[in-house]
C-alpha positions as a printed Julia matrix, in Angstrom:
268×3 Matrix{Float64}:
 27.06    2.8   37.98
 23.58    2.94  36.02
 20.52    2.41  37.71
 20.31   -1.31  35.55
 23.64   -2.33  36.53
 22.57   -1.28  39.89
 19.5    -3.83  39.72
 21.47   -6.73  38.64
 23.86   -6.33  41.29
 21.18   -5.86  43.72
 19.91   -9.8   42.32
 23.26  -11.47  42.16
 23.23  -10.79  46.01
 20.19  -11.73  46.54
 20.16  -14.59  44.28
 21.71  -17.39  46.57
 19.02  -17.06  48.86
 16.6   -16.84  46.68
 17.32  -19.96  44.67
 17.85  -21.9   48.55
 14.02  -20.94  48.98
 13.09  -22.54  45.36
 15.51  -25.56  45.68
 13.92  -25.94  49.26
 10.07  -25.59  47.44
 10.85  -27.63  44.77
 12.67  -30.25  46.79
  9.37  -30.43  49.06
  7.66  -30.8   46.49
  9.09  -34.03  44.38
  9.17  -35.6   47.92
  5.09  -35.13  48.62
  4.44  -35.46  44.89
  3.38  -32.41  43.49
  5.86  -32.75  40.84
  5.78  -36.49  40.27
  8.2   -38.95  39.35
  8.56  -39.52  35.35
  6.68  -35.98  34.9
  8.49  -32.71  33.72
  8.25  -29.82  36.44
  6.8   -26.72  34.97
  8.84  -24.55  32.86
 11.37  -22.3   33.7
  9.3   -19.53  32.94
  6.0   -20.82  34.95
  7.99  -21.49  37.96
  9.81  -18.12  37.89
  6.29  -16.82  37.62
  5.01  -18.79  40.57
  7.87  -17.85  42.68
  8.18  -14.11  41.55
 11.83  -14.61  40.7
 13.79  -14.31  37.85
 14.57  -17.4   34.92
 18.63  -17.59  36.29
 17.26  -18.33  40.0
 15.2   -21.2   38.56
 18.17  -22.46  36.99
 20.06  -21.96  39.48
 17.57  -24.5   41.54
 17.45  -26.97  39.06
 20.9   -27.26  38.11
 21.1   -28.08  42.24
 18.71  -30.65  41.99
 20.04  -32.51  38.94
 24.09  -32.14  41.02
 21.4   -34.19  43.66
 20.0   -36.8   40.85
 16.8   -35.36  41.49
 15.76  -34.13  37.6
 17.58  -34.35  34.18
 17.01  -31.56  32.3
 16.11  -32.54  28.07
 17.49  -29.95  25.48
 13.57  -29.07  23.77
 11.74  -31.72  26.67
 11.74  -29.72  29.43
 12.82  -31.14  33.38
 11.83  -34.67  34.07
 11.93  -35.75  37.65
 13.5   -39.3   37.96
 13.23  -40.06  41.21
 11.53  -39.09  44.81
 14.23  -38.76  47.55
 14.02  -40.66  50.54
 10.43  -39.06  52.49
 12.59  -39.99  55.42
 15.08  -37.11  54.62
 12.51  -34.46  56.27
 12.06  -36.41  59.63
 15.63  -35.82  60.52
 16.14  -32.47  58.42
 13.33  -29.32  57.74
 13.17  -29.36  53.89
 13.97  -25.28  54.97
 17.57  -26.52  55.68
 18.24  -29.06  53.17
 20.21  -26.09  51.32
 21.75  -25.46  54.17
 23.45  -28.83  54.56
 23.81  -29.07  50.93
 26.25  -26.1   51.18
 27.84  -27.65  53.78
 29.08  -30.59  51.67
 29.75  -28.02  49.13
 32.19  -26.63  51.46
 33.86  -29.42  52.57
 34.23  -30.78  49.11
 36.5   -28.06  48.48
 38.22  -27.91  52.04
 38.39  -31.79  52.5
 39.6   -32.12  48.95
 42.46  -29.69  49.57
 43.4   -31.82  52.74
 43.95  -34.69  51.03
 45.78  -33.05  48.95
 48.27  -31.95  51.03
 48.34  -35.43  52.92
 49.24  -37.12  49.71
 52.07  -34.47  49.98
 53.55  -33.98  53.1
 52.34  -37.15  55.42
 54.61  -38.67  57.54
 54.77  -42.6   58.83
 52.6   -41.41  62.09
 50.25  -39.48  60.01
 49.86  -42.89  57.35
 49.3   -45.1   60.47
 46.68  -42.82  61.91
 44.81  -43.2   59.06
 45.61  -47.12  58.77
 43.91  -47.31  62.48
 40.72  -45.24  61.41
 40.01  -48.02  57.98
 41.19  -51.3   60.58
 38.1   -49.26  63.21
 35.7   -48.99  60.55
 36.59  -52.65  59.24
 35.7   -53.82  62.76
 32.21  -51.84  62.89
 31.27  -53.88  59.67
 32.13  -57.28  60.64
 30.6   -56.8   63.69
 27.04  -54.47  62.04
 23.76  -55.9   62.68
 20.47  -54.97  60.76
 17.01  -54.44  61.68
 16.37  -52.33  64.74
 19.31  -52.54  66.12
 20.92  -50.96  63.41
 20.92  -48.0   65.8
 23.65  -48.96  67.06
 25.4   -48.91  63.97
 24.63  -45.34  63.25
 26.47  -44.21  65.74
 29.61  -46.21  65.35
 29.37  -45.55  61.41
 29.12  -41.73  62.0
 32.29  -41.83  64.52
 34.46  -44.22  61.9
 33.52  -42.22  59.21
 34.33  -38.43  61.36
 37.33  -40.11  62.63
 38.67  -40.85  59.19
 38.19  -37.55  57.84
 39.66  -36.12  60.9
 42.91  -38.6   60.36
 43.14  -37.26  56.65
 43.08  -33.12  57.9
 45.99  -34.01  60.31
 48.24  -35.63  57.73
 48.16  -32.65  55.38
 50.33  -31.43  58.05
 48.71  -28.28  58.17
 46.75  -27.03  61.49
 44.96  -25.19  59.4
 43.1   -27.54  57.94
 42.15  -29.63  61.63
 40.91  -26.27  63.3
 38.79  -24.87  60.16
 36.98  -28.89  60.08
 36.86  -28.77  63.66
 35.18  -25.42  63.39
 31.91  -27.07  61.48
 32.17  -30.04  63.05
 28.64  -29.84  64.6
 27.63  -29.38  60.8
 29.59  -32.14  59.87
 28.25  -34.44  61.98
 24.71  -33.4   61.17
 25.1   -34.5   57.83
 26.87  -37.73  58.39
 24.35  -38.5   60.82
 21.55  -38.0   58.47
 23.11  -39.69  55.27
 23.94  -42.51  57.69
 19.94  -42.46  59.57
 18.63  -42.7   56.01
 19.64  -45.63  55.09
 18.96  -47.47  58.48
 18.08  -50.98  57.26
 21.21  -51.19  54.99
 23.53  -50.21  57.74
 26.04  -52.72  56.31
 26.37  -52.17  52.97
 26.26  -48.54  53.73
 29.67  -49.01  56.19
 30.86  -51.0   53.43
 30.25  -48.61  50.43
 31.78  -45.74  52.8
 34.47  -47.9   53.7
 35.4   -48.32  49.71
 35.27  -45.01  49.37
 37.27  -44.01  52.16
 40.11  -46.62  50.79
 40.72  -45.12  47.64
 41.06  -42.24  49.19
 43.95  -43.38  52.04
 45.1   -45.47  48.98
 45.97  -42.16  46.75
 47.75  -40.43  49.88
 49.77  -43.62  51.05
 51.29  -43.55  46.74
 51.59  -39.67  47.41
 49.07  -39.01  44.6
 48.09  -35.32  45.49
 45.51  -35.07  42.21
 43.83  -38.55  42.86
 43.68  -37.89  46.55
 41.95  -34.72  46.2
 39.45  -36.09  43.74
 39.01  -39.36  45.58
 37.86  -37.07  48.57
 35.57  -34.7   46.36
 33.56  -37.52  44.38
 33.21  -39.64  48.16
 31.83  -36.4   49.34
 29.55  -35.59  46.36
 28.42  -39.37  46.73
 27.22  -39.0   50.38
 25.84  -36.11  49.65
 23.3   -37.6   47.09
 22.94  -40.63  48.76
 20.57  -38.81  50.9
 18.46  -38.34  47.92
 18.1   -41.75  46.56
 16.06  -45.09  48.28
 17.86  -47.01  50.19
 17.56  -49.88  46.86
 19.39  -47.39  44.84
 22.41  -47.29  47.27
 25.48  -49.29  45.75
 29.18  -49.09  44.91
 30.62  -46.12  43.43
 31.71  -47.34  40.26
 32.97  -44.57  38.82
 35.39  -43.97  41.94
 38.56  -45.0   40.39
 42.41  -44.24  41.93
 43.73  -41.48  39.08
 47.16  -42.72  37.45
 49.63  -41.1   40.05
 51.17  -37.87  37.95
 54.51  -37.44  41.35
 52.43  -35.97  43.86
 51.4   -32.84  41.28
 48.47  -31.42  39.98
């Protein structure tokens, strides 16, 4: 191996971590306005500069932070930050972690998605009308949410309908497998719920409600045994929470484009 090849490899190892520390900085930095909204972060090259790390980690950061809604990047115009996330997000969460969690849902995307997968599959009647009982739960927690202060309250309940749901969905794949690894990173999981949920504390309803939708399509897909829309129901509801901890509370809605895929038999 030549001494160059040597020094790439010795960057793609350390590149993850390095581009966690400028997401992190750069994430810190749209929230307390040192790269303000509707103004284009410094280049690629400045910031690699600034941060004593090669162009690709940059990138790598960026592309992260446009997956989060953060920036859109303009062919010849540079990065323009479009919004500021939630200055909330760091009371509950050290911006030093917020890559951390991101992962997380990274994970679980891929894990979660398989699950449903395989639930669309191989469910059985017990399996369809555990997951019935977690949507007629989570039903009940909205018609009975509150807002204001008390919306405490529905934190709590919202977190446990939402983990129960996605517990429901890793039984009914039918595959152990699935439960133990999700039970594994469960404190993880519920860290993140928690904090998409805490974010949006004064729209405690239409947050249940939005999750709720979400969660629908998804039983929806594995009660009509459709294995591709399943899994892709359960990705795009997980990338959705995940960047609903970047945007304001106002910006929280419906997810439009979460549609039930034409059911292809149960295949991929």
């Amino acid at each position: 191996m030549s001494e160059r090849t040597k020094g790439m490899s010795v960057e793609q190892e350390r590149s993850p971590r390095l581009s966690d520390k400028v997401y992190a900085s750069l994430l810190s930095g749209i929230v307390d306005s040192t790269y303000p909204r509707n103004k284009n972060l410094p280049t690629e090259h400045e910031l690699a500069k600034q941060f004593g790390v090669s162009r690709t980690v940059v990138r790598q950061a960026i592309v992260r932070l446009r997956e989060d809604g953060l920036v859109q990047s303009r062919q010849g115009s540079g990065t323009l930050v479009l919004r500021r996330p939630n200055e909330a997000m760091l009371q509950f969460a050290p911006v030093s972690s917020i890559a951390d969690i991101r992962r997380c849902f990274e994970f679980r995307s891929k894990l979660e998605g398989g699950a449903a997968e395989f639930a669309a599959l191989h469910h059985d009647s017990a399996a369809l009308e555990a997951l019935e009982n977690a949507l007629s739960s989570h039903e009940r927690i909205i018609a009975n949410s509150v807002t204001g202060e008390p919306a405490v309250r529905d934190v709590a309940q919202g977190v446990e309908a939402d983990s129960n749901f996605h517990m429901a969905v890793a039984r009914a794949s039918m595959n152990h497998f699935f439960v133990l690894t999700l039970e594994s990173v469960r404190t993880q999981v519920l860290f993140g719920m928690n904090l998409a949920h805490s974010l949006n504390l004064l729209q405690q309803a239409e947050l249940l409600r939005t999750v709720y939708g979400e969660h629908s399509v998804i039983y929806e897909n594995i009660r009509d045994r459709n294995a591709q829309g399943a899994r892709e129901a359960m990705e795009l509801h997980i990338a959705r929470t995940r960047q609903r901890m970047f945007e304001s509370p106002q910006g929280m809605g419906l997810v439009k484009e979460l549609r039930v895929s034409p059911n292809t038999g149960g295949g991929r």
